[in-house]
Each structure stands twice: as C-alpha cells, then as structure tokens.
LUMKE-531480 format. One record per residue: x, z, y of N, C-alpha, C in turn. Coordinates in steps of 0.2 Angstrom, whole numbers, plus 5000, padded with zeros to 4 digits. Layout:
XZYXZYXZY ...
# end
This chain:
491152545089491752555094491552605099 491952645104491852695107491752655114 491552695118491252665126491652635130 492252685127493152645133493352555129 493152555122493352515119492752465123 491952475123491552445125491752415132 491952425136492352435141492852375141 493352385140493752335138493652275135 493052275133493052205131492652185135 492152215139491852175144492452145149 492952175150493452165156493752085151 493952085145494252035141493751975144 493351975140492751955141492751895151 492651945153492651915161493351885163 493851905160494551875162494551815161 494451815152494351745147493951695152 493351725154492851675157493351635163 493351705168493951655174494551615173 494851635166495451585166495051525166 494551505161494251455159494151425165 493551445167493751425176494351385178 494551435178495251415182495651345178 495551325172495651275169495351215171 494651235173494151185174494351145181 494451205184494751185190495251145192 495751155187496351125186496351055185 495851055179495750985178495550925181 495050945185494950945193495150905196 495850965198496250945203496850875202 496850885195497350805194496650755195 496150765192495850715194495550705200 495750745204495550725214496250685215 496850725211497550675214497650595212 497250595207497450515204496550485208 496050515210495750485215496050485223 496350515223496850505230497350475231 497650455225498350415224497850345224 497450325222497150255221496850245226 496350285231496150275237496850255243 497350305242497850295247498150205244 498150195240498350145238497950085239 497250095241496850025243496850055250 496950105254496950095262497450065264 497850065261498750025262498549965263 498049945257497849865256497449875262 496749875263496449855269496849875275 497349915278497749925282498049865284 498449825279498749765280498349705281 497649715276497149675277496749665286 496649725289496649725297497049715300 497849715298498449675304498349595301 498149595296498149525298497749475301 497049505300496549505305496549515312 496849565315497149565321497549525324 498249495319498449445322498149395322 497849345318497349295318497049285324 496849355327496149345333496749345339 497449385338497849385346498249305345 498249265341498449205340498049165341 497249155344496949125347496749135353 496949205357496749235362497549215366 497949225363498449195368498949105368 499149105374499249015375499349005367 499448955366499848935358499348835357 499648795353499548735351499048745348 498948785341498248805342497648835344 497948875350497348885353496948835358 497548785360497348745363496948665360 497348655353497048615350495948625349 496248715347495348715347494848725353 495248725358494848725363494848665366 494948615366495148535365494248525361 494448525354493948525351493148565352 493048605356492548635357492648705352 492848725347493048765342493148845344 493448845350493848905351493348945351 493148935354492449015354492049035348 491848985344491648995338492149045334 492748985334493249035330493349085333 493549105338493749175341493149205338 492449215341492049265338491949265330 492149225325492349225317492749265316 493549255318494049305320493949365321 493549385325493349475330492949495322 492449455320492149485316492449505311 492849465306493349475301493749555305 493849535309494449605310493949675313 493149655314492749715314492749725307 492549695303492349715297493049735291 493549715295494249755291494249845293 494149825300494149895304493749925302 493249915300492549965296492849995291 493249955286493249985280493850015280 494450005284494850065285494450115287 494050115291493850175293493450215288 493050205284492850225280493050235275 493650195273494050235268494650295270 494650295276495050375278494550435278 493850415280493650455279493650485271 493750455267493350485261494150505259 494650505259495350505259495350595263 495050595269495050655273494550695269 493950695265493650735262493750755256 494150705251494750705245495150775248 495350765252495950805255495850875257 495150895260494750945259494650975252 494450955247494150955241494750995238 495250955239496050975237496051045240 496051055245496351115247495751165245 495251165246494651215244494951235236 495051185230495451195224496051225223 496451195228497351245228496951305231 496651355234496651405236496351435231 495951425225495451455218496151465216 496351405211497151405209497551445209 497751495217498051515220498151575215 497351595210497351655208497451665202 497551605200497851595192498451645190 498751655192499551715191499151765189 498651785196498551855196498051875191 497651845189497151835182497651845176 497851795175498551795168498751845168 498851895172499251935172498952015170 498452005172497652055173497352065165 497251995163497251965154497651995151 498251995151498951995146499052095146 498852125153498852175153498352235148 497652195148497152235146496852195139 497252135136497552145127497752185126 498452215131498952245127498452325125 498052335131497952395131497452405127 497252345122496652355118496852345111 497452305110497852315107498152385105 498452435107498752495108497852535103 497552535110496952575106496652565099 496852485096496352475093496852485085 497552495087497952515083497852585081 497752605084497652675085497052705084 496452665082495852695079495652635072 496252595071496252565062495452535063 495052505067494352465066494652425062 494152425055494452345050493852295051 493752285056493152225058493552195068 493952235070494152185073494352155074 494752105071495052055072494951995071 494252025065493751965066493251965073 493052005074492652025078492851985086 493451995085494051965090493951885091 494151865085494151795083493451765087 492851795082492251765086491951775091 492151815094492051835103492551775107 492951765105493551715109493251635108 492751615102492751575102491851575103 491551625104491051615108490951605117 491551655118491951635126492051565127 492351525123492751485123492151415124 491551425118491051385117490651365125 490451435127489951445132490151425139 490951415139491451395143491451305144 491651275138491251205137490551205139 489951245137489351225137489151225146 489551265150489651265158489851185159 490451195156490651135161490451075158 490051065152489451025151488751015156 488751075158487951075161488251045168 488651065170489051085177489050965177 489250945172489450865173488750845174 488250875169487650835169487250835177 487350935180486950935185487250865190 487850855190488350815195488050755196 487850705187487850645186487050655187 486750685188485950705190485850675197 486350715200486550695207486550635210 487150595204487350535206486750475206 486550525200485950435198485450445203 485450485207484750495209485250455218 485950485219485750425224486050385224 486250335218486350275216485650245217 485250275214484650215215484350235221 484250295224484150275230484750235235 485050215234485650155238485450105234 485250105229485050025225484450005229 483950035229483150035231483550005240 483850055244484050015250484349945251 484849945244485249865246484649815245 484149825240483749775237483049765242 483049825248482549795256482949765258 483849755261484149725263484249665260 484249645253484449585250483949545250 483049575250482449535253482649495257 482549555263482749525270483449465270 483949465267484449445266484449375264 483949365260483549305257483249235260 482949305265482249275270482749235274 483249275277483649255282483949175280 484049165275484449105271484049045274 483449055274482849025274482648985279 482949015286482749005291482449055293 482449105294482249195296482049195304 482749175308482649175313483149235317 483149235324483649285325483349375324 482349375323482249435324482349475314 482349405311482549435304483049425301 483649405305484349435307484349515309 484149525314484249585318483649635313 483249625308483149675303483449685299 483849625296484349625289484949685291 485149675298485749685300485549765298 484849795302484649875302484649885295 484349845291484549865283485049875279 485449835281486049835279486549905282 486249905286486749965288486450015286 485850045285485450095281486050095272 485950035272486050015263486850055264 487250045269488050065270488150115269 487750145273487650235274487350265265 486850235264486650265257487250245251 487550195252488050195249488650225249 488850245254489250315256489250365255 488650395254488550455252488450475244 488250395241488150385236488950415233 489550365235490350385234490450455233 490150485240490450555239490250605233 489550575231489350615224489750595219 489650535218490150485212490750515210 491250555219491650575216491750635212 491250695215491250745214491050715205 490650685203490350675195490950655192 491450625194492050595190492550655187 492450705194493050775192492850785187 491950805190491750835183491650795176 491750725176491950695169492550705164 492950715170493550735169493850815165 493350835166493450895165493250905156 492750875156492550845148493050805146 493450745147493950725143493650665145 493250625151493250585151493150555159 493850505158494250485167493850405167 493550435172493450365175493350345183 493550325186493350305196492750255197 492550285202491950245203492150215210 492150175211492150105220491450095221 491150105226490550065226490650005231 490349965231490449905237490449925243 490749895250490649915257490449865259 489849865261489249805265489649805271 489749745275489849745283489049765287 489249795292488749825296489049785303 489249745304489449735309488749665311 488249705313487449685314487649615321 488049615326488149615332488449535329 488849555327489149485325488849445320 488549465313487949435310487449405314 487349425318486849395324486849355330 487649335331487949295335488249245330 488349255325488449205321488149175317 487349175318486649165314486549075313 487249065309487049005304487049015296 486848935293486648965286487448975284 488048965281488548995280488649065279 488549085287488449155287487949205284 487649165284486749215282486949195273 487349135269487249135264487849185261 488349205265488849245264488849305264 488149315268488049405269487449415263 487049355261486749365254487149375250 487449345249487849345243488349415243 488449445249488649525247488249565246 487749555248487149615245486849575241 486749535238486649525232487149555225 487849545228488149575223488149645223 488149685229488249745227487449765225 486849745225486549785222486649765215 486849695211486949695205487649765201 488049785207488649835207488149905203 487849905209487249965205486949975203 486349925202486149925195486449935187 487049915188487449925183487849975182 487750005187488050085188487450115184 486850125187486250175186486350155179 486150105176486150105168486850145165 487450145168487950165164487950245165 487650275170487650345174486950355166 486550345167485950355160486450355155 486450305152487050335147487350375145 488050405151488250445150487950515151 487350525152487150575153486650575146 486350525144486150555138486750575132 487450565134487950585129488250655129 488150685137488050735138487750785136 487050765136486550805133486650825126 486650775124487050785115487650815114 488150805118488650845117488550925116 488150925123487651025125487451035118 486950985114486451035110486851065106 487650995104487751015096488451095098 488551105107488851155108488651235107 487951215109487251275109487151285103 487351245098487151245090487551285086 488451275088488851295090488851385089 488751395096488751455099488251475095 487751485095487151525090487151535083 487851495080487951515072488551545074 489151565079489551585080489351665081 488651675088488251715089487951785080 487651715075487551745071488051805065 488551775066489351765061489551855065 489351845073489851915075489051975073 488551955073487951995072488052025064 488151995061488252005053488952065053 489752035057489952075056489852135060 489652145063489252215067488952265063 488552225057488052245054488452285047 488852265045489352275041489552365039 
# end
C-alpha cells in the first residue's frame, strides 16, 4: 500500500482505539449511576435513621412523663448519654455517606466531560473510512478487506486486553487496601476483646484510637472498591461493594464503659473484619479470572497478529 494509504490507517487505527475508550467509559458511567442510585437510596435510609435518633434524645431532654419517670428512677442520665450516642453514630454515618455520594458525583462529572467527545470522534471515524474507502476503490488492493477485517479485530482484542489489565491493576489496588483495613480492624478487635474482659478505661480509650484508625482505612478502602467495581463493570461483571462503618464515636464508648457496651462494639468489629476477610478471598478470585481471561485474550491477538502477517506476505 502507498504512504497516504499507510496514513490512514494509522488515523483509523487511533479513532477505533478512542471510540473503544469511549465505550469503556460509558460503561462506567452507568455503573457509577446505579452506585449512586443505591448509595442515595441508603442516605435516605440513615437520614430517617438520625431523625429518629434525634427525636429519641429531644423526648428525654424536654419535660414529658417519660422523662420524668426516668429521672424518678435514677435512669435519665444514663439514658440520655445512650441516646446522644445513637444519634452521634447515626450522624457519622450520614456523614460519610454524603461524602462518598459527593465523590461519586465528581467521578460522574470528570466521565460526562470525556463523553462529551464521543459525536466528535464518530464523526472524524465515519469520515476517514469513507476517504479510505474511495481510495482503496480506486487502487483495486485484493488483500484489503481481509486485511481490514483483522486489523479491526486486532483493535478490538487489544482494546479488551486494556480494559482487562485496567480491572486487574484496580482490583490490585483494592486487595491490597482491603487487607490493610483487615490487618487494622483485627488490632482493634484484640483490643476490643481485652476490653470485654475487664480492659479498664485506659483500654477503652485505646480500642476507641483503633477503631477510628480501622474507619479511616475502611474509607479509603470504599473509595478503591468503587473505582474496581466500574472497572468490573466494564468486563461484564456488576457488582457493589458496602464495607461496614465502625462507630468512632471514642467519647461515648468511654463514658459508657460497661460490659454491654464493650460486648456490642466487639461484636461490630468482630463482624466487620469477618466482612473482609471475605472480601480479600473473593477480590483473589476474581483476579485470578482475570488473569486468565488476559492470557487467553493475548492468545487471541497473536494468532490474529499472525493471520494479517501471512496476508502481507501474499
């Protein structure tokens, strides 16, 4: 083929790639809307969850038969500080879920502006076929249209093997800080342990520092988890990832330091580390299917690769 035609295909070649992108992208995008459709629909939930917590603690802070009966009883102060608590640790977890709802939201918009150039691509495409068409009618190559053929689906393969590596690098990501947040719940759920025991106020006030450590590495955990989701999504396979939200509300765990309480804050960091523990092994998994998916892609490409070398040689 001649230089101008060499040419043009490079230009083909590059468009194919960015559409392809641009698909990836797209796919994406429905899977950041159906993670933001489902997070706005558990703020809702916790939203209602704090008014009701709210009320609870202004129904004992103002006159009422109840609040008289418990203060009668010696009850009221206990209760009230139970109350405050519940309605701190509602308030946490709104809060942290608008966060990730406002970072979702970001995410979105960063993707509608890529998007944006989707028309102008398609359109750039459709133009420099036609022109390659024209020319190639008009120098009769009889190896073109094969040649066409396996160029498109070696485009096509190499495109797949992207957003194969693209899931893996993601889910790399994730495993690595899922288990660093496992490794933190499981200092806090020691401590969480000891506390059961008879710990004391000062291994109260260390569990509480762990625990909030464990919250934060589980937060950040989230934010990778979701980006690994788009990109599962992208491969053909949907799935959401929750991680647990520990109470950090250290202040109240510490004014409340009976066994009850110390067995009920074991019993959520016990449960969230078993949460992810059972991630890490499902995150392994799918990444070794990934792997496999790549080789037999790469496998793929290189008898595709062979197929347009043969016709070249013709």
């Amino acid at each position: 083929m001649d230089d101008s035609l060499t040419d043009i295909d490079i230009r083909i070649r590059e468009l194919r790639t960015r559409l392809r992108h641009l698909d990836h992208v797209d796919a994406q995008r429905r899977a950041l809307d159906r993670q933001r459709g489902e997070a706005e629909s558990e703020l809702a939930g916790l939203e209602r969850e704090l008014e009701e917590e709210r009320r609870d603690v202004h129904r004992l802070e103002k006159p009422s038969l109840t609040s008289l009966l418990a203060s009668v009883k010696g009850e009221k102060a206990e209760r009230m500080d139970r109350e405050r608590l519940e309605a701190a640790r509602a308030e946490q977890k709104v809060r942290h879920q608008r966060g990730r709802l406002e970072r979702l939201g970001l995410d979105a918009e960063a993707m509608d502006r890529e998007l944006e150039t989707r028309a102008a691509a398609e359109s750039e495409y459709e133009r420099v076929l036609a022109e390659k068409e024209e020319r190639l009618r008009a120098g009769g190559h009889p190896a073109v249209p094969e040649l066409d053929a396996v160029d498109n689906r070696v485009t096509d393969l190499e495109e797949d093997l992207r957003e194969h590596d693209e899931a893996v690098e993601e889910g790399r990501r994730s495993l690595e800080a899922v288990r660093k947040a496992a490794g933190q719940v499981e200092r806090a759920r020691e401590l969480a342990q000891a506390d059961v025991f008879g710990g004391g106020v000062f291994t109260s006030a260390a569990k509480a520092d762990e625990i909030e450590k464990a919250s934060a590495e589980s937060l950040r955990a989230q934010e990778v988890l979701d980006r690994f989701a788009r990109e599962l999504a992208d491969v053909g396979l949907e799935v959401e990832f929750r991680l647990p939200l520990l109470n950090t509300d250290w202040f109240g765990d510490v004014l409340l330091d009976d066994f009850f309480t110390d067995i009920a804050t074991h019993d959520e960091v016990d449960g969230a580390r078993a949460v992810l523990d059972g991630l890490v092994k499902w995150i392994e998994q799918r990444l070794d299917d990934l792997d496999g998916a790549a080789r037999r892609l790469r496998a793929e490409r290189e008898e595709s690769l062979r197929e347009r070398a043969d016709l070249l040689s013709r």
